[in-house]
C-alpha positions as CSV (number, residue, x, y, z in Angstrom):
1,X,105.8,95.2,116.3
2,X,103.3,98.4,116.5
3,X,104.9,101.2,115.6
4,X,102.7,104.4,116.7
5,X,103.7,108.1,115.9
6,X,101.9,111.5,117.5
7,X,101.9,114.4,116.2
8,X,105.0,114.1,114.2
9,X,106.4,116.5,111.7
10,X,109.6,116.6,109.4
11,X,111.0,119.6,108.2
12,X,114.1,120.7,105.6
13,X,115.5,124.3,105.8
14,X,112.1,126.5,106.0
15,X,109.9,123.4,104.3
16,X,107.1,121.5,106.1
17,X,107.5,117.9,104.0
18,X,104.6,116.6,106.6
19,X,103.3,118.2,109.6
20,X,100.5,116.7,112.4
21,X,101.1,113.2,111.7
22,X,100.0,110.8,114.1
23,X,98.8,107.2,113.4
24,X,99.0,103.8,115.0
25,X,100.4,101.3,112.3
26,X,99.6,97.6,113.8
27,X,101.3,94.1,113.0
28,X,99.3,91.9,110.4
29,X,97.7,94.9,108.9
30,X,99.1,96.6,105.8
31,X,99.1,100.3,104.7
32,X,99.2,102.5,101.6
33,X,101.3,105.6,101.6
34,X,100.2,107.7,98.3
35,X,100.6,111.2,97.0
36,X,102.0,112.9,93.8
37,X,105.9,112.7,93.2
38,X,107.8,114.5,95.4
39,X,105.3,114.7,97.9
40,X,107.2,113.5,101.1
41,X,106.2,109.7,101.1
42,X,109.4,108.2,101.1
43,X,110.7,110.9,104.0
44,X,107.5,109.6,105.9
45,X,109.0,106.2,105.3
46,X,112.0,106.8,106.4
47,X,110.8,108.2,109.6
48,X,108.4,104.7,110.4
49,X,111.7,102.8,109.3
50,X,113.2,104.8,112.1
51,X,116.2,105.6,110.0
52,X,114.9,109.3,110.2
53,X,114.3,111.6,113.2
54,X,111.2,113.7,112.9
55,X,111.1,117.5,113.8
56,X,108.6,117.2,116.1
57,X,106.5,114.9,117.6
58,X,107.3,111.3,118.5
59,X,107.7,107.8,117.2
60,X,107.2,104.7,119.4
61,X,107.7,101.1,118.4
62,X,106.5,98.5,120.4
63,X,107.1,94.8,120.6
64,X,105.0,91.9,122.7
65,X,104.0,95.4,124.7
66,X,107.9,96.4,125.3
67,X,109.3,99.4,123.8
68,X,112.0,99.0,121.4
69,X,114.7,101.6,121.7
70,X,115.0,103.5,117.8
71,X,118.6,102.4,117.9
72,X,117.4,98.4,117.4
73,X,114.4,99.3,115.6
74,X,116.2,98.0,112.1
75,X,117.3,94.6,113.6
76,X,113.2,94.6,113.2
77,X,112.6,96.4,109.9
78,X,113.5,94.8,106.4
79,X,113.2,98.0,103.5
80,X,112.9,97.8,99.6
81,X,113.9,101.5,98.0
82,X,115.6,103.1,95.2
83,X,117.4,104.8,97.0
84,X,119.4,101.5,98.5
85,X,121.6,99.9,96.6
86,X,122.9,95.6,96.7
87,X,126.6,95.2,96.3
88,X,127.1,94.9,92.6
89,X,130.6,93.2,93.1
90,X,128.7,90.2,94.7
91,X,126.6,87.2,93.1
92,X,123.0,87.1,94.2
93,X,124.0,84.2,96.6
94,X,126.9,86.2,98.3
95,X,124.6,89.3,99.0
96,X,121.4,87.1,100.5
97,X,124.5,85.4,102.8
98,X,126.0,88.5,103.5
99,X,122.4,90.0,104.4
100,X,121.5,87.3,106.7
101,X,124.1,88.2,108.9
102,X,122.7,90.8,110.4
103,X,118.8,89.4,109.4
104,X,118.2,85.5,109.5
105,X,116.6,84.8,106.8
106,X,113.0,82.3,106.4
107,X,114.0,79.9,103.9
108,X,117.8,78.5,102.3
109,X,119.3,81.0,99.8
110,X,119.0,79.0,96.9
111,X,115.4,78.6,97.8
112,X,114.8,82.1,97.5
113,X,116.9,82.6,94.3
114,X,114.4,80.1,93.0
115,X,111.3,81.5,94.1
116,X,112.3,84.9,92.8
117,X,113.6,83.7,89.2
118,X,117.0,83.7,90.0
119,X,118.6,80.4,90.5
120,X,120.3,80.4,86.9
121,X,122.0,83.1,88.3
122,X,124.3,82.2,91.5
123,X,127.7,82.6,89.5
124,X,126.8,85.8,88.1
125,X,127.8,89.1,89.7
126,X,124.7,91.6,90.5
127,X,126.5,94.1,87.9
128,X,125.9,92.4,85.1
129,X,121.9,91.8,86.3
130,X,119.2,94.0,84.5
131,X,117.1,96.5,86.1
132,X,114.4,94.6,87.3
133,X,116.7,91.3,87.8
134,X,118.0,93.6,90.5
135,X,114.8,94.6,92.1
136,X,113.9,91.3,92.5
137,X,117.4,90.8,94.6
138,X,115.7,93.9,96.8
139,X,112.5,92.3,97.3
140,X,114.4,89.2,98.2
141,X,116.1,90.5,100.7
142,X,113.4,92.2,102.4
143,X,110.7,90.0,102.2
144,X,112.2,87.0,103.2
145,X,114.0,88.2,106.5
146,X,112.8,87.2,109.3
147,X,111.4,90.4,110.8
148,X,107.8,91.6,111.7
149,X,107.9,94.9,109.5
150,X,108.6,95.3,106.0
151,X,108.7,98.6,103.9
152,X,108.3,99.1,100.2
153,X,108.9,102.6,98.8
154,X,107.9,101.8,95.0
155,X,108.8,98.3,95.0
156,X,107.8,97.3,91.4
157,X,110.5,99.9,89.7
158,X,112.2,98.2,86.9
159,X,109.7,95.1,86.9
160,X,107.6,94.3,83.8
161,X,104.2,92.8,83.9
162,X,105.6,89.0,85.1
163,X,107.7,91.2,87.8
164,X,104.1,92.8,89.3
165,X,102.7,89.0,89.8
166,X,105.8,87.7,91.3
167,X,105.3,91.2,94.0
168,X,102.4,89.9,94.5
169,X,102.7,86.1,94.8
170,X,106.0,87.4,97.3
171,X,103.2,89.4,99.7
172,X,100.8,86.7,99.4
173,X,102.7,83.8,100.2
174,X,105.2,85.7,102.4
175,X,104.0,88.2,104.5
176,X,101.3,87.0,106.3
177,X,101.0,88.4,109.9
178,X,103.3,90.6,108.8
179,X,103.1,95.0,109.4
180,X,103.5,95.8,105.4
181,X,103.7,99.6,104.6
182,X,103.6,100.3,101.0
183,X,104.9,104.0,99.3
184,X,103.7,104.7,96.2
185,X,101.4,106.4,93.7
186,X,100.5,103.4,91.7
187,X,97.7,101.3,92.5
188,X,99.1,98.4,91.2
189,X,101.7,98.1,94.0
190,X,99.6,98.8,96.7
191,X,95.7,97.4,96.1
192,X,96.4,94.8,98.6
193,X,96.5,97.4,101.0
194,X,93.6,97.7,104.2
195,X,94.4,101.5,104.6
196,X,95.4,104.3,102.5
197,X,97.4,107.0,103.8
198,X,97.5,109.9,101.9
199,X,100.6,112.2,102.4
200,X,99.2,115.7,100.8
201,X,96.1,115.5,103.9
202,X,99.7,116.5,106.5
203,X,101.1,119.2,104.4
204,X,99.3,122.2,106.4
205,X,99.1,123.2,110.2
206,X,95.9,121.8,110.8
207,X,95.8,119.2,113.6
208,X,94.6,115.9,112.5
209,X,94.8,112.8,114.2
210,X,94.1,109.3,111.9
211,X,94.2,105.9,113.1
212,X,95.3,106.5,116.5
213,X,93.7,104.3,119.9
């Protein structure tokens, strides 16, 4: 999937978060979105995820040159945020099942529970996980579905210094010819990254126009 957007903009009450944003973001290729806290990244992710409608300007997505209509844009689009929550009533095998309902998923569960740390864990209920136990459930979840696109809006909160090689180990081994879009203002989850985006260069009137064929 290519998901190309044109002179977007996304505004609250009176407030600008981004303005004159247009960019072509390609499959295979991954991109950095950076800028200070509360600078508008993760809205900007939200509006490539589609789960957002921008105030002006457009968003296409695009799949083996068909376009894909925004309503079936997430069967597409696996997402890792702080903002989304697992079920903590479920065990870490009962949410992956549950997930790959509506996402099929690359490997077997228990697989996956294994890869990410987690197998000693299948009776236990996601409640009773720590912090970073839980976003390694996240990045589970998104980076093994089988979809084109995956987004990470700070996807190493919670994990210590053993959680930051597993991210990585999870994009290197997993998300090749994959689109990944990282959101963040630390280096450390995003140096993989081909392009940096930076979100404060859309906060003004001016026109620009980055990345776009």
């Amino acid at each position: 999937m290519n998901i190309i957007i044109e002179k977007a903009g996304k505004k609250f009450n009176k407030d600008w978060i981004f303005r004159h944003f247009s960019f072509s973001f390609q499959q295979g290729n991954s991109y950095a979105i950076t800028g200070p806290n509360g600078s508008g990244k993760s809205t900007l992710l939200q509006v490539i995820s589609g789960s957002m409608n921008v105030t002006q300007g457009s968003v296409q997505y695009v799949m083996n040159d068909k376009p894909v209509a925004t309503d079936d844009v997430y069967r597409h689009v696996a997402i890792v945020a702080p903002y989304l929550e697992v079920i903590e009533e479920m065990t870490a095998v009962e949410f992956l099942q549950f997930h790959a309902v509506f996402k099929k998923l690359i490997l077997p569960v228990d697989e996956i529970l294994s890869i990410v740390q987690l197998g000693h864990t299948k009776g236990k209920q996601i409640r009773n996980f720590s912090s970073g136990m839980k976003q390694r459930v996240k990045l589970a979840q998104a980076i093994f579905s089988d979809v084109p696109v995956v987004l990470l809006d700070e996807p190493c909160t919670n994990l210590d210094k053993a959680g930051y090689e597993l991210y990585h180990s999870l994009i290197n081994n997993y998300c090749d010819g994959k689109m990944v879009i990282v959101s963040s203002n630390d280096v450390n989850e995003y140096s993989f990254c081909d392009t940096i985006i930076d979100v404060m260069a859309y906060k003004n009137a001016t026109s620009r126009t980055y990345g776009v064929s």
